[in-house]
C-alpha positions as CSV (number, residue, x, y, z in Angstrom):
1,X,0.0,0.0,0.0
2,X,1.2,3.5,-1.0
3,X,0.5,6.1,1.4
4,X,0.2,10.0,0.0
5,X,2.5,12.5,2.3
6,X,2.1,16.3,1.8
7,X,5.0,18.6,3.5
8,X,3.8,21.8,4.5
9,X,7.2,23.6,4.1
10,X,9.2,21.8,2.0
11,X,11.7,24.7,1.5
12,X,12.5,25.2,4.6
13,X,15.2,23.4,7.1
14,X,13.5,20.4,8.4
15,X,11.0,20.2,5.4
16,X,14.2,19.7,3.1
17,X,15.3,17.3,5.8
18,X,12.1,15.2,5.8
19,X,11.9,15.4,2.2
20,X,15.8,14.0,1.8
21,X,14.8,11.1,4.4
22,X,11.4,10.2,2.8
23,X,11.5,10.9,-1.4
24,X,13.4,7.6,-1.9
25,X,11.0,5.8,0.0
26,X,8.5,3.6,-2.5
27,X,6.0,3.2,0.4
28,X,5.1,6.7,0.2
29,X,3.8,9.1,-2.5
30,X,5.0,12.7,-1.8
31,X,2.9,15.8,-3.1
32,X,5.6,18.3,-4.4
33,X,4.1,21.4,-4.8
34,X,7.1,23.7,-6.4
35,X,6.7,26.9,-7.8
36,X,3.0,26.6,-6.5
37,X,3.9,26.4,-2.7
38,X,2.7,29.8,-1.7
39,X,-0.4,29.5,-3.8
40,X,-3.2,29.1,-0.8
41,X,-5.8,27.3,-3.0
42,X,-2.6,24.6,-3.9
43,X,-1.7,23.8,-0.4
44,X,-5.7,23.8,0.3
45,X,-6.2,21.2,-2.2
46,X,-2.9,19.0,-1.0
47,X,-3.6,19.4,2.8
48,X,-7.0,17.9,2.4
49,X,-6.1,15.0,-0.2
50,X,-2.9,13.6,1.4
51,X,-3.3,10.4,4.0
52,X,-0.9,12.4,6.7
53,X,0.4,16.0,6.5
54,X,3.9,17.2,7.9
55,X,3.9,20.7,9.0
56,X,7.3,22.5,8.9
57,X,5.9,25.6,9.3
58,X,6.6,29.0,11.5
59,X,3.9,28.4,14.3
60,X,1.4,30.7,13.2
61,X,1.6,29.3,10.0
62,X,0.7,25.6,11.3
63,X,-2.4,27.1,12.9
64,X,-3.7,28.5,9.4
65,X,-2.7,25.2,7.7
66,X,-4.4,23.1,10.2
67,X,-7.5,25.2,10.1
68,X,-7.4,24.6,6.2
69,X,-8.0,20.7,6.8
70,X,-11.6,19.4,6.6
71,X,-10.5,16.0,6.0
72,X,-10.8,14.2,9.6
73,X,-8.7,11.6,7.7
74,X,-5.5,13.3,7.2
75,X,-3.3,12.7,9.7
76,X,-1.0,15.3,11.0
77,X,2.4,16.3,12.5
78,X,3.1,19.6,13.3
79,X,6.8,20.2,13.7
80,X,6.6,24.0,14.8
81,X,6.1,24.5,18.1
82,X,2.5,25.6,18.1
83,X,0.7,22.3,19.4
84,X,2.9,21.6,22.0
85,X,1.1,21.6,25.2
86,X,-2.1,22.2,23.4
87,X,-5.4,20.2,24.1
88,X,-6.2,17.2,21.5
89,X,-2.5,17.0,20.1
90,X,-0.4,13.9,21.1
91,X,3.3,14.7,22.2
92,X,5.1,13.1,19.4
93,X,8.2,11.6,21.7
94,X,7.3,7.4,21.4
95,X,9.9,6.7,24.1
96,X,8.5,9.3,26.8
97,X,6.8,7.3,28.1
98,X,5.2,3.4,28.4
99,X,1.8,4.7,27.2
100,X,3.3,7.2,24.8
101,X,3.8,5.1,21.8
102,X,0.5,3.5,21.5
103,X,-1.2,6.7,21.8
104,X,0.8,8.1,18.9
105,X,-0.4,5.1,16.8
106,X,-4.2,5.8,17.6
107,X,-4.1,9.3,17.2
108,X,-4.6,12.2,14.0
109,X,-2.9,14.7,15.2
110,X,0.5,14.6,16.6
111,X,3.2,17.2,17.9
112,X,6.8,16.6,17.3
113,X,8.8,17.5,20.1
114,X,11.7,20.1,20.2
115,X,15.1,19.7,19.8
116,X,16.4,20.9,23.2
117,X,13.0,19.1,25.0
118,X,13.7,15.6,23.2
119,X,17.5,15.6,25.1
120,X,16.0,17.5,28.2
121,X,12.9,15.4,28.5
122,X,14.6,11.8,27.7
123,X,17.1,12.5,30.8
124,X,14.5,13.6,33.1
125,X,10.7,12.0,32.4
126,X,11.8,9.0,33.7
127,X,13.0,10.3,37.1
128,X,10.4,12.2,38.0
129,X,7.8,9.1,36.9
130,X,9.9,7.2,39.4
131,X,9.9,9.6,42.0
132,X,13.5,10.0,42.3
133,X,13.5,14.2,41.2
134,X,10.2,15.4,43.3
135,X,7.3,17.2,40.6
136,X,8.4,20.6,42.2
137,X,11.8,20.6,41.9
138,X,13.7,23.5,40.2
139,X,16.3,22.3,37.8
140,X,18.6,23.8,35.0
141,X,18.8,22.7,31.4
142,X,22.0,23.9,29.5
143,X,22.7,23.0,26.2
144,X,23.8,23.6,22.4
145,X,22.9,23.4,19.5
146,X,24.3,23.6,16.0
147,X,23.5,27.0,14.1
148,X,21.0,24.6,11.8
149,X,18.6,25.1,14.7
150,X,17.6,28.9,14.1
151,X,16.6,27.9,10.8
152,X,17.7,30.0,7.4
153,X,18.7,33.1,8.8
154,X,21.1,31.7,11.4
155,X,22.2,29.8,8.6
156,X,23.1,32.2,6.5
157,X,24.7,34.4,9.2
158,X,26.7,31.8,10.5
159,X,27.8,30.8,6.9
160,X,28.1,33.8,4.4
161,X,31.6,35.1,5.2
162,X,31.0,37.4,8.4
163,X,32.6,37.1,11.5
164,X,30.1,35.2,13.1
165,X,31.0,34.3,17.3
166,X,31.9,30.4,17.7
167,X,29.5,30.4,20.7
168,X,26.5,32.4,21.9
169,X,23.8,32.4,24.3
170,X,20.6,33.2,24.2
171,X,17.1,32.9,25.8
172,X,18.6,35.7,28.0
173,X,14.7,36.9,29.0
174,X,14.4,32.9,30.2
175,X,11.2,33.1,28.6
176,X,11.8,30.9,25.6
177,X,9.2,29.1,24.0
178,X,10.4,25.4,24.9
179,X,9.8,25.9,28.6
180,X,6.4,25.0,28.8
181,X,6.7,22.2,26.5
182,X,9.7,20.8,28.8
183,X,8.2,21.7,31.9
184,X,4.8,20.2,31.2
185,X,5.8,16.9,29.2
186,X,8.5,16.2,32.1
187,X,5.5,15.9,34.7
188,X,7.5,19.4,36.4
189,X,4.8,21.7,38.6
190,X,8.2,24.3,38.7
191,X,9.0,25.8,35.6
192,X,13.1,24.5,34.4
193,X,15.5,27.1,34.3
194,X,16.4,26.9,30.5
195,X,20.0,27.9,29.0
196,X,20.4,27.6,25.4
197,X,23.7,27.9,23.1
198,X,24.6,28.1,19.7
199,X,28.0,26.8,18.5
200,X,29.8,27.8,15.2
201,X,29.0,24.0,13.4
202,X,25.7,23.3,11.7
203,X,24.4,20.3,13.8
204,X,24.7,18.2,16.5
205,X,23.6,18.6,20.0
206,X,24.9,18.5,24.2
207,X,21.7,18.7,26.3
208,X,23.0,18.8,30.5
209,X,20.9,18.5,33.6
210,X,23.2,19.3,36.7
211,X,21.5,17.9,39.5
212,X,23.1,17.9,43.2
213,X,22.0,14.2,44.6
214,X,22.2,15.3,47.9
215,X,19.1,17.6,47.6
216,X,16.6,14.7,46.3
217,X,14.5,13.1,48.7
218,X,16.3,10.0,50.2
219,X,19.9,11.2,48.6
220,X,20.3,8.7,45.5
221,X,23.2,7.3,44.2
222,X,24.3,7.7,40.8
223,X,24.1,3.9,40.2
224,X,19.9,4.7,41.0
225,X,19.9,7.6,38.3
226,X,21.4,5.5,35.9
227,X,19.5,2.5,36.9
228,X,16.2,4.4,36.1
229,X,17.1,5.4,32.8
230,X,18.2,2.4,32.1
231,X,15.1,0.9,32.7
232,X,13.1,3.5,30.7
233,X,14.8,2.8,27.8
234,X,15.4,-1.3,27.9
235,X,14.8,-2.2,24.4
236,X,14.1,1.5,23.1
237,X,15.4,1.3,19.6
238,X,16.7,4.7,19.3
239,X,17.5,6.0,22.6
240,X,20.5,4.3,24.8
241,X,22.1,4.7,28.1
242,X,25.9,4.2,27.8
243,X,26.9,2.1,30.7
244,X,29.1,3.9,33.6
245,X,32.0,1.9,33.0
246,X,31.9,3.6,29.2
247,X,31.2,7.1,31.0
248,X,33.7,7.4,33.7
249,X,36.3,6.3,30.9
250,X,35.3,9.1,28.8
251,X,37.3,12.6,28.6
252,X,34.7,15.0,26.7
253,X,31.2,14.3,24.5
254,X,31.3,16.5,21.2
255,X,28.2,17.9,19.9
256,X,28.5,16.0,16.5
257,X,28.6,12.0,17.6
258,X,25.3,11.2,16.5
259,X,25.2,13.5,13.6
260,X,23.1,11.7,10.5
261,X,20.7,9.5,12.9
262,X,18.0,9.2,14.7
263,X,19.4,8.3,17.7
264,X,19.7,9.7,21.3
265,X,22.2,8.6,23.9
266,X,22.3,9.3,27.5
267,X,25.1,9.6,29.7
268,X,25.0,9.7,33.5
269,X,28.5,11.6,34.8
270,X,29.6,11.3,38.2
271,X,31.7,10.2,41.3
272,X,30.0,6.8,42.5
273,X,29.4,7.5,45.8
274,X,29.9,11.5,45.2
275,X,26.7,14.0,46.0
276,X,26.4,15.4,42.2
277,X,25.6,14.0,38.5
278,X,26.0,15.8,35.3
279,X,22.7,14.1,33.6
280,X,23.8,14.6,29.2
281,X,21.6,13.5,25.9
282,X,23.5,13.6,23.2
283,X,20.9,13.8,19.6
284,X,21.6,15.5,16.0
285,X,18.8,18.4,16.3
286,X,17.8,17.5,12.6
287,X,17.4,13.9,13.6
288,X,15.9,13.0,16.5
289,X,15.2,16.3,17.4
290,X,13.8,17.4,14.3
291,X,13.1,15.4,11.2
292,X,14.2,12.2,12.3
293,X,11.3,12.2,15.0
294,X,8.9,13.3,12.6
295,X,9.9,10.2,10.1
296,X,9.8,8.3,13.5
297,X,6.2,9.7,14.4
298,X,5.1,9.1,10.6
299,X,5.7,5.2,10.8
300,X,4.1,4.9,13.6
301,X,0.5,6.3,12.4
302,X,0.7,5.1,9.2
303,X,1.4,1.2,10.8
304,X,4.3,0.9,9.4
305,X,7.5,-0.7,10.8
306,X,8.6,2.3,13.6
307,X,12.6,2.2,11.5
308,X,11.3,2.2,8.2
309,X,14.1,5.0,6.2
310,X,15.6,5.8,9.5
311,X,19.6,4.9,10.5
């Protein structure tokens, strides 16, 4: 069976990702609009004649083009950030959670996760679930990200000649849009205190959750940190815990070691038997946090095997 895919944005950064990863595919038939992607009565007719819709749209954007569907059998994913936390929309993470991936399947509309909540959220969902980081603990997020993550203008300031910085931070009003998303999907009741960088390479990701053990309920050990993950993830196809053995015998984790997959790995960093972890996901955030995860998400509600054209 051929299924009929329609991508809302192809032009843009992860709509020319999810194109490359899906137009060799012979499972799927893609609706290539051109020259004729602007044209409202065009993307109209395409939204509402496609089995399952990707969004790669500017958030206000998605809203219009989901308003434009009177089909209630397209499918869709929305990979802006505009459905996030909203009401009827399923978080589009499979591995969240033990109920997560089953609800994905059943569902029409879906929301694919952030970049900078995949690694934030894989790290600490499972803790909280198991009662290890209380609901209303405060915690910091720091991370990077490649320059691909702000999209074409970052792009092109990063890569048409000027003297673009190697590193920058941002997010300085801590008011960025990812909070809720990371606060609410984590199970949090306090909102995380979210640090974002941009490094001078085009992608790749670091996403770190300091955490002092010794301010948790009960004190744990690192070895119960990592044994929680762990847990979470036994069997996850695409998201691993390196082992501590393969941790402690590490020196640094570059931004760029998963670069071209969909895969996430964890790493829990520590002194067994010290008071502090350095809690790290490691993801491309045009894989897993990006188009990879919509690919991911698009298997899954089409039936199809969840690794179909992924890795």
């Amino acid at each position: 069976m051929t299924h009929i895919i329609f991508i809302d944005g192809e032009a843009g950064t992860t709509g020319l990702d999810v194109l490359r990863r899906l137009e060799g595919r012979r499972d799927l038939e893609l609706i290539l609009l051109g020259e004729r992607r602007r044209d409202l009565e065009a993307r109209r007719e395409a939204l509402n004649s496609a089995d399952l819709v990707i969004l790669c749209l500017p958030d206000e954007a998605a809203r219009e083009a989901v308003g434009l569907i009177d089909n209630p059998e397209v499918k869709v994913i929305d990979a802006s950030t505009a459905h996030r936390v909203a009401s009827g929309w399923t978080y589009g993470f499979p591995e969240l959670a033990p109920h997560q991936r089953g609800e994905i399947i059943g569902t029409r509309r879906v929301s694919n996760p952030g970049c900078y909540p995949t690694g934030f959220l894989a790290l600490v969902a499972p803790l909280v679930r198991a009662g290890i980081v209380p609901r209303d603990q405060p915690l910091t997020v720091n991370a990077v990200s490649g320059y691909s993550g702000g999209g074409k203008a970052m792009i092109a300031e990063f890569e048409d000649g000027t003297d673009a910085p190697p590193y920058r931070v941002y997010g300085l009003s801590l008011k960025h849009k990812h909070v809720p998303e990371m606060t609410k999907h984590a199970g949090l009741e306090t909102p995380v205190l979210f640090a974002p960088a941009v490094g001078a390479y085009r992608h790749g990701m670091l996403v770190e959750v300091p955490l002092h053990l010794s301010a948790l309920p009960g004190s744990p050990s690192i070895e119960v940190v990592h044994g929680a993950l762990s847990e979470a993830y036994a069997g996850a196809r695409f998201v691993e815990v390196a082992d501590l053995e393969t941790s402690e015998a590490m020196a640094r984790v570059t931004p760029e070691g998963l670069n071209g997959t969909n895969r996430l790995r964890l790493h829990v960093f520590g002194d067994r038997g010290g008071a502090q972890v350095r809690l790290v996901a490691l993801l491309d955030n045009l894989g897993k946090g990006a188009s990879g995860a919509a690919v991911q998400n698009l298997n899954l509600m089409l039936g199809l095997p969840e690794d179909t054209g992924l890795d």
